[in-house]
PyMOL commands that place a pseudoatom at each C-alpha (Angstrom):
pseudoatom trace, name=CA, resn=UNK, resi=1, chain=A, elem=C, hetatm=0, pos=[27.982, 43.283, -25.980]
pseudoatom trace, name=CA, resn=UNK, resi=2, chain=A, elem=C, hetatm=0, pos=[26.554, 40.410, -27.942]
pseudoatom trace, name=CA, resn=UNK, resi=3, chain=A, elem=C, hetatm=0, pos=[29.498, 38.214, -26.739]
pseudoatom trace, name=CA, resn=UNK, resi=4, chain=A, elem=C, hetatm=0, pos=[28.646, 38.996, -23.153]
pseudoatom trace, name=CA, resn=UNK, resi=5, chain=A, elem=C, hetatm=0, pos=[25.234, 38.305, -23.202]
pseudoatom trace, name=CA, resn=UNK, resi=6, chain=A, elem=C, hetatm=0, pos=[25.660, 35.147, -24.536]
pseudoatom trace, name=CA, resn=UNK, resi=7, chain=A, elem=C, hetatm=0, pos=[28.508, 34.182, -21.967]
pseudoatom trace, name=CA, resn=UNK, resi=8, chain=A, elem=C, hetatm=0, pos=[25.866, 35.260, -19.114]
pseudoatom trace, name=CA, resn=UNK, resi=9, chain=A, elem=C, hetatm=0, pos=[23.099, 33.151, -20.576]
pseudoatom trace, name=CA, resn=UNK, resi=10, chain=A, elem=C, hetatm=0, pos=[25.374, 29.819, -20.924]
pseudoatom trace, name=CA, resn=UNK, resi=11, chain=A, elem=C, hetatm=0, pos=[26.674, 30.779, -17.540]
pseudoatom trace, name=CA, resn=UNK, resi=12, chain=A, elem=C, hetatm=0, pos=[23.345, 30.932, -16.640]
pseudoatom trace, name=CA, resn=UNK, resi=13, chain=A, elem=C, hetatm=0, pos=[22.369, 27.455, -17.784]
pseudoatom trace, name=CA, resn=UNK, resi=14, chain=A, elem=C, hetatm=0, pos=[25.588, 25.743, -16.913]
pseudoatom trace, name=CA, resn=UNK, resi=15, chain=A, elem=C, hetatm=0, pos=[24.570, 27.005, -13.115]
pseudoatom trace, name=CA, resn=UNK, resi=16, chain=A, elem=C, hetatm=0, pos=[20.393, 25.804, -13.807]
pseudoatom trace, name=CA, resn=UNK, resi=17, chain=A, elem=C, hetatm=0, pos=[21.737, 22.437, -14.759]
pseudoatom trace, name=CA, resn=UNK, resi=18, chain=A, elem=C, hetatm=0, pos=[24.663, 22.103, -11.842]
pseudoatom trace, name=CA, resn=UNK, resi=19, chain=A, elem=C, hetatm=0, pos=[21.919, 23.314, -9.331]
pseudoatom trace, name=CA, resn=UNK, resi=20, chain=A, elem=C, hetatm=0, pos=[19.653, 20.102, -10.551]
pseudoatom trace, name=CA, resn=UNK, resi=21, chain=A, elem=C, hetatm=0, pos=[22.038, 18.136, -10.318]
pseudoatom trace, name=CA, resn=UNK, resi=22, chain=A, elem=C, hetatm=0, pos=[22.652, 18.959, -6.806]
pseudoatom trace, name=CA, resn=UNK, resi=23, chain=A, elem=C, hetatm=0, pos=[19.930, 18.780, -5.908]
pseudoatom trace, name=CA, resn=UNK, resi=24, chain=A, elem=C, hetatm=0, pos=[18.793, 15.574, -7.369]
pseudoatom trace, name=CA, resn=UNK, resi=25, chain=A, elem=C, hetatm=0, pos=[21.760, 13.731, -6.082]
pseudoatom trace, name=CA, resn=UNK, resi=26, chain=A, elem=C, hetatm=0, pos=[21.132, 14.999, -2.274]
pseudoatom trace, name=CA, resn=UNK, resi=27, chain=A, elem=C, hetatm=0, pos=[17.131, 14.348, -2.627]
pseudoatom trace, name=CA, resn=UNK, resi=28, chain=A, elem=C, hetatm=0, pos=[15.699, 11.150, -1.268]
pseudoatom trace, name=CA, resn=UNK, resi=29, chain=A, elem=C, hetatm=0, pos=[13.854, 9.041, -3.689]
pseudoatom trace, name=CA, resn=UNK, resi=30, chain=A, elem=C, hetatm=0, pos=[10.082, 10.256, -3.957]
pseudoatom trace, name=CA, resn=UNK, resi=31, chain=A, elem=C, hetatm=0, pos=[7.174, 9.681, -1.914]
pseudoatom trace, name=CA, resn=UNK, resi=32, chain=A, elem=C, hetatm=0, pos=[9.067, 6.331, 0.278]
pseudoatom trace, name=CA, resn=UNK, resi=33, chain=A, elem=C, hetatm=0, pos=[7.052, 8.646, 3.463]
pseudoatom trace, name=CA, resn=UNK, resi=34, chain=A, elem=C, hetatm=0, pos=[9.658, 6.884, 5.868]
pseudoatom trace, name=CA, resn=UNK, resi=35, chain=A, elem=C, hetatm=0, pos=[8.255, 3.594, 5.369]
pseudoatom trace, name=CA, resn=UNK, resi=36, chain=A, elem=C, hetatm=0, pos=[9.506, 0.710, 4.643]
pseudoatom trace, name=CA, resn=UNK, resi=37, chain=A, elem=C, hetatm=0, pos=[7.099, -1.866, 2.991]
pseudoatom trace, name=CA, resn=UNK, resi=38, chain=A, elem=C, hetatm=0, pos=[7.904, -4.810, 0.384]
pseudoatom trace, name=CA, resn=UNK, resi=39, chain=A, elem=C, hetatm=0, pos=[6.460, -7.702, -0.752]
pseudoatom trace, name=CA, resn=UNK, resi=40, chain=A, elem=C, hetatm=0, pos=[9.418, -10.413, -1.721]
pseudoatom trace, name=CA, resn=UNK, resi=41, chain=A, elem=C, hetatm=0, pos=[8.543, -14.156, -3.845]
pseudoatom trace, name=CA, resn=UNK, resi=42, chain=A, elem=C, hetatm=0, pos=[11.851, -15.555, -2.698]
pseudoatom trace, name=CA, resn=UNK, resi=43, chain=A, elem=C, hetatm=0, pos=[13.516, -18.763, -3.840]
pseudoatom trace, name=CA, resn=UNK, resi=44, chain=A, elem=C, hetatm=0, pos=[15.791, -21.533, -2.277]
pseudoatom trace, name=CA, resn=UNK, resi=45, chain=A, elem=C, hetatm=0, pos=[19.412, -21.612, -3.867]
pseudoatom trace, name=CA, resn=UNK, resi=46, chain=A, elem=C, hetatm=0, pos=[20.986, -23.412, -1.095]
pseudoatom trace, name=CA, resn=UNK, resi=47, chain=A, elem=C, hetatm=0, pos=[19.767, -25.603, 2.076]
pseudoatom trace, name=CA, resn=UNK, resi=48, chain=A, elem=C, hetatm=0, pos=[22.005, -27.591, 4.481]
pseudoatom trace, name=CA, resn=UNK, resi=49, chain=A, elem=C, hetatm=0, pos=[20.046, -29.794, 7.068]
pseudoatom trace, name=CA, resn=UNK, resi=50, chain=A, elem=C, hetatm=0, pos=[21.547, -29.776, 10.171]
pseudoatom trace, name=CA, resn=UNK, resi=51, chain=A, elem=C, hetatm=0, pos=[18.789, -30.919, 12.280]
pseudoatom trace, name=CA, resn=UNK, resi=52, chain=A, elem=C, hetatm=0, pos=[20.008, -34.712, 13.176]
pseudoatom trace, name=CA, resn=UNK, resi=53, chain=A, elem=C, hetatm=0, pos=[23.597, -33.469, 14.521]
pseudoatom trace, name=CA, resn=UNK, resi=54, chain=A, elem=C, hetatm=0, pos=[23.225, -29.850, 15.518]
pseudoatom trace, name=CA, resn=UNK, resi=55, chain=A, elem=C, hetatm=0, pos=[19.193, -29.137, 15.610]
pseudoatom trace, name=CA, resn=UNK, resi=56, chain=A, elem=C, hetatm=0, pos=[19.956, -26.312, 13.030]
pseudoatom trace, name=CA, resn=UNK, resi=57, chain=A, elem=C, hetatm=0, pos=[19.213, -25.598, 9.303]
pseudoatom trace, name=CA, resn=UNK, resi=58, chain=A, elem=C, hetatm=0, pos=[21.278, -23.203, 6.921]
pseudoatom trace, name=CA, resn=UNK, resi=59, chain=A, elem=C, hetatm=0, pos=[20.945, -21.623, 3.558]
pseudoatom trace, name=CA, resn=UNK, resi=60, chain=A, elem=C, hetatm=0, pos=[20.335, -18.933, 0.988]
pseudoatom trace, name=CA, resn=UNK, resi=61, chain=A, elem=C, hetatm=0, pos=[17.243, -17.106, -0.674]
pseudoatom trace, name=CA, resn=UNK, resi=62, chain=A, elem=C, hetatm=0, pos=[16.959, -15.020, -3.677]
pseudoatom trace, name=CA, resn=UNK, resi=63, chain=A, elem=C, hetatm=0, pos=[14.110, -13.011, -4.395]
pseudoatom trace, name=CA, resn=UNK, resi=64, chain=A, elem=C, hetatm=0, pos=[12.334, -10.133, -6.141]
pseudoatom trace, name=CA, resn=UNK, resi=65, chain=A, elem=C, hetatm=0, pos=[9.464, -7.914, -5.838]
pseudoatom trace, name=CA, resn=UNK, resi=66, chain=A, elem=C, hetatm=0, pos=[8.999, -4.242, -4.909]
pseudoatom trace, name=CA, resn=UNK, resi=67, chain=A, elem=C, hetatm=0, pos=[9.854, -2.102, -2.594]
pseudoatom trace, name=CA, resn=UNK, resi=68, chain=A, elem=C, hetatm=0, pos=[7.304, 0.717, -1.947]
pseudoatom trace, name=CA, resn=UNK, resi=69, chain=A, elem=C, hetatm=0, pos=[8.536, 4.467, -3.240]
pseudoatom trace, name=CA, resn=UNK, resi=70, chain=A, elem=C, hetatm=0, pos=[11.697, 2.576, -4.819]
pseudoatom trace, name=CA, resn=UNK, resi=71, chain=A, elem=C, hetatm=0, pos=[10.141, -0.091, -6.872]
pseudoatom trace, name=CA, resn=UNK, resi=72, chain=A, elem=C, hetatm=0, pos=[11.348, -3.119, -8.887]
pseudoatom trace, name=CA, resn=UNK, resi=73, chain=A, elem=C, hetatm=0, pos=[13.883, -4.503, -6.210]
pseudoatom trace, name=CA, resn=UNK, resi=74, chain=A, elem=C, hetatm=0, pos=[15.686, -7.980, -5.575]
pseudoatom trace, name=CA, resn=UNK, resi=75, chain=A, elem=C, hetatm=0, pos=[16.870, -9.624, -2.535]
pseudoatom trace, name=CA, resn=UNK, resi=76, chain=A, elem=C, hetatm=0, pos=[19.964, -11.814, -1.380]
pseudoatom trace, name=CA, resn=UNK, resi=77, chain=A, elem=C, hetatm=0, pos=[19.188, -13.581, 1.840]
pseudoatom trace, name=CA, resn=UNK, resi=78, chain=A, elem=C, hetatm=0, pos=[21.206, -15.939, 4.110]
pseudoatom trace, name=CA, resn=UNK, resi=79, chain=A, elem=C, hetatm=0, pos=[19.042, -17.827, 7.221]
pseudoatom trace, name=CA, resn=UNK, resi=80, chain=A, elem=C, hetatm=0, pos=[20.231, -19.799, 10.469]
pseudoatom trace, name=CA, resn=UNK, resi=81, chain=A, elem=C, hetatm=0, pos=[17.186, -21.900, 12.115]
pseudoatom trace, name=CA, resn=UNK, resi=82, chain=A, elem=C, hetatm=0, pos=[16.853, -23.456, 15.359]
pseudoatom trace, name=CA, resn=UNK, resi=83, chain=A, elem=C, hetatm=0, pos=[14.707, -26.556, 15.066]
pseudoatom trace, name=CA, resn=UNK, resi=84, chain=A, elem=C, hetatm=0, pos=[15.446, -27.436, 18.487]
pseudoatom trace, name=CA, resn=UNK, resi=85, chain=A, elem=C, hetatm=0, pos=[13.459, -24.669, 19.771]
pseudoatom trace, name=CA, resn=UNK, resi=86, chain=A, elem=C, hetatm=0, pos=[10.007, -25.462, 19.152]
pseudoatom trace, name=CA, resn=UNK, resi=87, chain=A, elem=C, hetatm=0, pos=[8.321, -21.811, 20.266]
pseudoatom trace, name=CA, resn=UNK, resi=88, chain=A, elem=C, hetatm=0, pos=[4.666, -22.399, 18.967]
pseudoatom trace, name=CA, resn=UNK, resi=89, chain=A, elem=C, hetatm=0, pos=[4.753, -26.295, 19.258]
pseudoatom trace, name=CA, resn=UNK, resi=90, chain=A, elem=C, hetatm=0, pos=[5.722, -29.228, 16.782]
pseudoatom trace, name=CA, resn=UNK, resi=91, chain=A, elem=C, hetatm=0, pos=[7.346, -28.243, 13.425]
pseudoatom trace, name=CA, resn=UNK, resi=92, chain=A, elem=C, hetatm=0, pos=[7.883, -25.197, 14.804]
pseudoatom trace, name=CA, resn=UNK, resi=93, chain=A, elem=C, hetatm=0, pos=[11.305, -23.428, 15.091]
pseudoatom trace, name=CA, resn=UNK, resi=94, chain=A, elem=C, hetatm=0, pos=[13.080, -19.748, 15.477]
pseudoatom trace, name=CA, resn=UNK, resi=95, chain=A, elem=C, hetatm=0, pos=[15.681, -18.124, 13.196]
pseudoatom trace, name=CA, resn=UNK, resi=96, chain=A, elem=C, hetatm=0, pos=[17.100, -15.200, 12.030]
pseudoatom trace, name=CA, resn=UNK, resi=97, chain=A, elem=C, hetatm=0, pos=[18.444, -13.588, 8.297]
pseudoatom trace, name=CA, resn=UNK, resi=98, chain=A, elem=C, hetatm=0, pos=[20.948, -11.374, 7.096]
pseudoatom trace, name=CA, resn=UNK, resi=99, chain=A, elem=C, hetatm=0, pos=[19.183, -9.179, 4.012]
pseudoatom trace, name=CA, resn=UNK, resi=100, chain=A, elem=C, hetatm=0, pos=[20.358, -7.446, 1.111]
pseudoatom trace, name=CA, resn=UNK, resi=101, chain=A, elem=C, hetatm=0, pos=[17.652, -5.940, -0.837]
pseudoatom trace, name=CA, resn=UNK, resi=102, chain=A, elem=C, hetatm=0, pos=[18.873, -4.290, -3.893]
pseudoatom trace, name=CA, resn=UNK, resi=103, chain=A, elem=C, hetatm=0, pos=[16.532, -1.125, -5.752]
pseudoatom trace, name=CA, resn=UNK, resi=104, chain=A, elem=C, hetatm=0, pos=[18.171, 1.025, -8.452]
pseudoatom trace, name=CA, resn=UNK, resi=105, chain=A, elem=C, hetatm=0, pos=[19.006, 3.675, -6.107]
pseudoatom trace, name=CA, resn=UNK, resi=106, chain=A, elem=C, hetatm=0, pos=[21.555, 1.551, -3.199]
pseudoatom trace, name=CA, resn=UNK, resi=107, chain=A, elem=C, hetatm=0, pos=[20.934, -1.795, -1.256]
pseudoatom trace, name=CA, resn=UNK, resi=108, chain=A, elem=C, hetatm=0, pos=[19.241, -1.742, 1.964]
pseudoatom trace, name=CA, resn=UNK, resi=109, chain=A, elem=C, hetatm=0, pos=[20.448, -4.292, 4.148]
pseudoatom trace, name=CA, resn=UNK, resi=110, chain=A, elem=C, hetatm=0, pos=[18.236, -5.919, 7.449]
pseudoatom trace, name=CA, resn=UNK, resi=111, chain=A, elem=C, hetatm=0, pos=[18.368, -8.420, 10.092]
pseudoatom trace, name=CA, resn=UNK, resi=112, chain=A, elem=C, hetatm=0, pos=[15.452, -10.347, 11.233]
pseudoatom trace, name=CA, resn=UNK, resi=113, chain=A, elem=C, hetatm=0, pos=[14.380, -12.740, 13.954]
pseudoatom trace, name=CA, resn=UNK, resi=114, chain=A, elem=C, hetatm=0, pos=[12.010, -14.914, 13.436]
pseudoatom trace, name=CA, resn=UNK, resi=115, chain=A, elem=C, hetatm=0, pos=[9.522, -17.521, 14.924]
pseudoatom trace, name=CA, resn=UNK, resi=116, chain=A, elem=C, hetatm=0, pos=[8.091, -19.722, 12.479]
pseudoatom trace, name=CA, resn=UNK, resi=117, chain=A, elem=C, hetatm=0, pos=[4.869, -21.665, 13.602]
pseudoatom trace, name=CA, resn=UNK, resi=118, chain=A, elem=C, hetatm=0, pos=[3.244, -24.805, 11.450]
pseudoatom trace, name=CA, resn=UNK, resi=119, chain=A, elem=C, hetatm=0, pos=[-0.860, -22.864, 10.820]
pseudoatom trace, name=CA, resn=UNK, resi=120, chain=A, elem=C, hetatm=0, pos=[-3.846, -24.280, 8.704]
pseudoatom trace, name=CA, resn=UNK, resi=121, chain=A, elem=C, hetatm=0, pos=[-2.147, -21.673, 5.688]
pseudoatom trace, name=CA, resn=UNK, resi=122, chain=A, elem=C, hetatm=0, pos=[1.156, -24.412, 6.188]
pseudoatom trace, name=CA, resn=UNK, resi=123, chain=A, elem=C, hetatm=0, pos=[4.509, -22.680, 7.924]
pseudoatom trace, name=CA, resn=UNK, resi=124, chain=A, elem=C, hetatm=0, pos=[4.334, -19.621, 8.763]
pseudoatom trace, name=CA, resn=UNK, resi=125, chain=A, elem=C, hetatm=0, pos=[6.969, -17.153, 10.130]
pseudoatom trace, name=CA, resn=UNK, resi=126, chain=A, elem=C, hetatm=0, pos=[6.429, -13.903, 11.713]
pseudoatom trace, name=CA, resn=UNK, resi=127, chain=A, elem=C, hetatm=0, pos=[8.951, -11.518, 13.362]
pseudoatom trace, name=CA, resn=UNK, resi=128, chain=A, elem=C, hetatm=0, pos=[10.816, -8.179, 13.682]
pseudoatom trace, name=CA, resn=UNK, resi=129, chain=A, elem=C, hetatm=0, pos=[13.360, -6.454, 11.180]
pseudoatom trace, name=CA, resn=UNK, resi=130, chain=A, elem=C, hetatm=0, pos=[16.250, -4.399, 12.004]
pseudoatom trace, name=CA, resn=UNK, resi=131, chain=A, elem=C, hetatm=0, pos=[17.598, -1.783, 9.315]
pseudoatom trace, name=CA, resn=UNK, resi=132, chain=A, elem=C, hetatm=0, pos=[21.534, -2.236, 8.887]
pseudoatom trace, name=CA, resn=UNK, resi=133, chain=A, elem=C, hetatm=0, pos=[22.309, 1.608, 7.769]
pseudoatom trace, name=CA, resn=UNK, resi=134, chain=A, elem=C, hetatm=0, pos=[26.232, 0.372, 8.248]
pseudoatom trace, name=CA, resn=UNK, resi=135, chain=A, elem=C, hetatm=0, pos=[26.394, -2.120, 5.677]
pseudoatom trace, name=CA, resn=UNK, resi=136, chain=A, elem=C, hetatm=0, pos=[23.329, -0.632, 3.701]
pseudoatom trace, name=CA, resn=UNK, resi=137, chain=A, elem=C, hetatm=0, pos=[24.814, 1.334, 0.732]
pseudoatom trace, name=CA, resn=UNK, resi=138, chain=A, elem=C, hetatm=0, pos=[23.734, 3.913, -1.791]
pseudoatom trace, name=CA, resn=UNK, resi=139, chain=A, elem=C, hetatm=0, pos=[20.587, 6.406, -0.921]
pseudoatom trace, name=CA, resn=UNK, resi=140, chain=A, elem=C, hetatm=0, pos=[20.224, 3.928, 1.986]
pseudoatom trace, name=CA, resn=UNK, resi=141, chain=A, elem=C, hetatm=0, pos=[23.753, 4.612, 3.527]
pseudoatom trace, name=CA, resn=UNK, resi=142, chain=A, elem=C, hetatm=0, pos=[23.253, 5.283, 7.181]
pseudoatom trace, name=CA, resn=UNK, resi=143, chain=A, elem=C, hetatm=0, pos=[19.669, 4.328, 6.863]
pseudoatom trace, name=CA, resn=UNK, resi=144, chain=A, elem=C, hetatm=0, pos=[17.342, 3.201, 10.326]
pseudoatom trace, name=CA, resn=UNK, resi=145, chain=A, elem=C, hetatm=0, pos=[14.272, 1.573, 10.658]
pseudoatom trace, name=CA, resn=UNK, resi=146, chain=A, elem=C, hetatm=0, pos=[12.473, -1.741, 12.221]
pseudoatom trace, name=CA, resn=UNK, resi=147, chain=A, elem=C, hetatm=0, pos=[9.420, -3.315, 11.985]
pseudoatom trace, name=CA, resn=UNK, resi=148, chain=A, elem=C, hetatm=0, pos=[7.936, -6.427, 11.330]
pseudoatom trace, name=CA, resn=UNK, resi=149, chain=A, elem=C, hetatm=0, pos=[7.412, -8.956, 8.821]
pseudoatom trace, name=CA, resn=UNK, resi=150, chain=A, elem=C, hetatm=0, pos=[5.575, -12.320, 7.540]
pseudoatom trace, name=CA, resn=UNK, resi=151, chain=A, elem=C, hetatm=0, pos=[7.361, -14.855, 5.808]
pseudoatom trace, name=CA, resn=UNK, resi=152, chain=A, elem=C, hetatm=0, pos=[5.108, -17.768, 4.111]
pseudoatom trace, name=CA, resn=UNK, resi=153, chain=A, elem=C, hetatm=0, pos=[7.335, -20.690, 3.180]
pseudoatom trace, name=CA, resn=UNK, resi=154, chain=A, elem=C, hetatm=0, pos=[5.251, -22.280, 0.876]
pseudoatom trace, name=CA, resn=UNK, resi=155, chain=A, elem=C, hetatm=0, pos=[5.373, -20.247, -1.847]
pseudoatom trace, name=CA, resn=UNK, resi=156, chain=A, elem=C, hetatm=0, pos=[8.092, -18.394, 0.002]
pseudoatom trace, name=CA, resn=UNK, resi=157, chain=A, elem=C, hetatm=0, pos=[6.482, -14.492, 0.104]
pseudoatom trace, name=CA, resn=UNK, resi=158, chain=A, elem=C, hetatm=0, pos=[8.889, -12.423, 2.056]
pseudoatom trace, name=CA, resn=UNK, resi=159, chain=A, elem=C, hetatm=0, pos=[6.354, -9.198, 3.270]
pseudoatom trace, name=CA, resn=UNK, resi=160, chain=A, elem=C, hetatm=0, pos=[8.125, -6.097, 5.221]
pseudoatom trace, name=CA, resn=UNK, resi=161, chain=A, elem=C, hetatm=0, pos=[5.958, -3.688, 6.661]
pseudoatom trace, name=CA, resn=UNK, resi=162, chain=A, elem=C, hetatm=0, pos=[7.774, -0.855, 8.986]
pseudoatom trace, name=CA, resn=UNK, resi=163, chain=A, elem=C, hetatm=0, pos=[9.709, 2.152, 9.058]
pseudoatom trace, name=CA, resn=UNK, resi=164, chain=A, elem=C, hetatm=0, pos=[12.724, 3.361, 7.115]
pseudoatom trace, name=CA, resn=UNK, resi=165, chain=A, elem=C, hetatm=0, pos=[14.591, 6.809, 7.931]
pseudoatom trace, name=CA, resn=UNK, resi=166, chain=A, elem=C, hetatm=0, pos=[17.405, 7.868, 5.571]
pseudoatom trace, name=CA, resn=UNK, resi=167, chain=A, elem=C, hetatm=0, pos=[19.745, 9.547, 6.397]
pseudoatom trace, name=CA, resn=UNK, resi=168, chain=A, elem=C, hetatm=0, pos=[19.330, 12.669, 4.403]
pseudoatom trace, name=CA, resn=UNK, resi=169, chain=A, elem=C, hetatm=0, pos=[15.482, 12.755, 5.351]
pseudoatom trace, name=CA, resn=UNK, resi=170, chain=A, elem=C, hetatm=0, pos=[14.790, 15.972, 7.230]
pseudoatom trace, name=CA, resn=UNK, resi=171, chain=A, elem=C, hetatm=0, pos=[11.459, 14.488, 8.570]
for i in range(1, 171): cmd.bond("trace and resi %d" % i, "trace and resi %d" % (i + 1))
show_as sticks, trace
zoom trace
């Protein structure tokens, strides 16, 4: 009898824990609200000046910051600009990014496009975001959202304000 009631109780804890588990790896990270908001201080790595021959500029941006409901998060970016296109007057020019922006739990990756305009603050860019839930991996697998975003170049502060759905959100 003994011998039973021990095999029910370990039985009964091996199925407490698997149930946990379960459920921890199908739960969305806490509290994210199906929004998607981070603040990014991004650097140059790489910057090819096209400008002369082609009107365009190229290159990569690392970053880190946070990512609201996921937290300490960094960011892989690659840019195109158009210099030729002067969309809010001189110095001005449009572009778009490809995004990876890596949290503990998966990498969300975004497109942008973007229209940056020379203000009294220096260059500015502002523009809309486009969640990539193909190429996005982890908890943000499958993931959808847009918004917008500001993007200071000097210091470069990447800032994404919009909404995310994951995929296993029932909301």
């Amino acid at each position: 009898m003994k011998r039973f009631i021990r095999l029910a109780a370990v039985l009964s804890a091996v199925a407490g824990v698997a149930t946990a588990v379960v459920a921890y790896a199908t739960a969305g990270p806490p509290n994210h609200a199906n929004r998607l908001e981070a603040t990014l201080q991004e650097t140059v790595q790489q910057s090819l000046n096209y400008s002369a021959d082609y009107g365009t500029r190229l290159g990569i941006l690392t970053g880190s910051g946070t990512l609201e409901g996921f937290g300490a998060v960094t960011s892989v970016a690659g840019f195109a600009a158009d210099v030729s296109i002067a969309a809010c007057g001189a110095g001005s020019s449009t572009g778009v990014r490809s995004m990876r922006i890596t949290a503990a739990e998966g990498t969300l990756s975004i497109r942008t496009d973007e229209v940056i305009c020379v203000t009294p603050q220096g260059r500015v860019g502002t523009g809309t975001y486009e969640v990539d839930g193909l190429f996005s991996t982890g908890v943000f697998a499958g993931a959808r959202g847009s918004g917008t975003f500001t993007n200071l170049l000097v210091p470069h502060i990447f800032t994404i304000s919009g909404k995310l759905k994951l995929a296993n959100d029932e909301s």
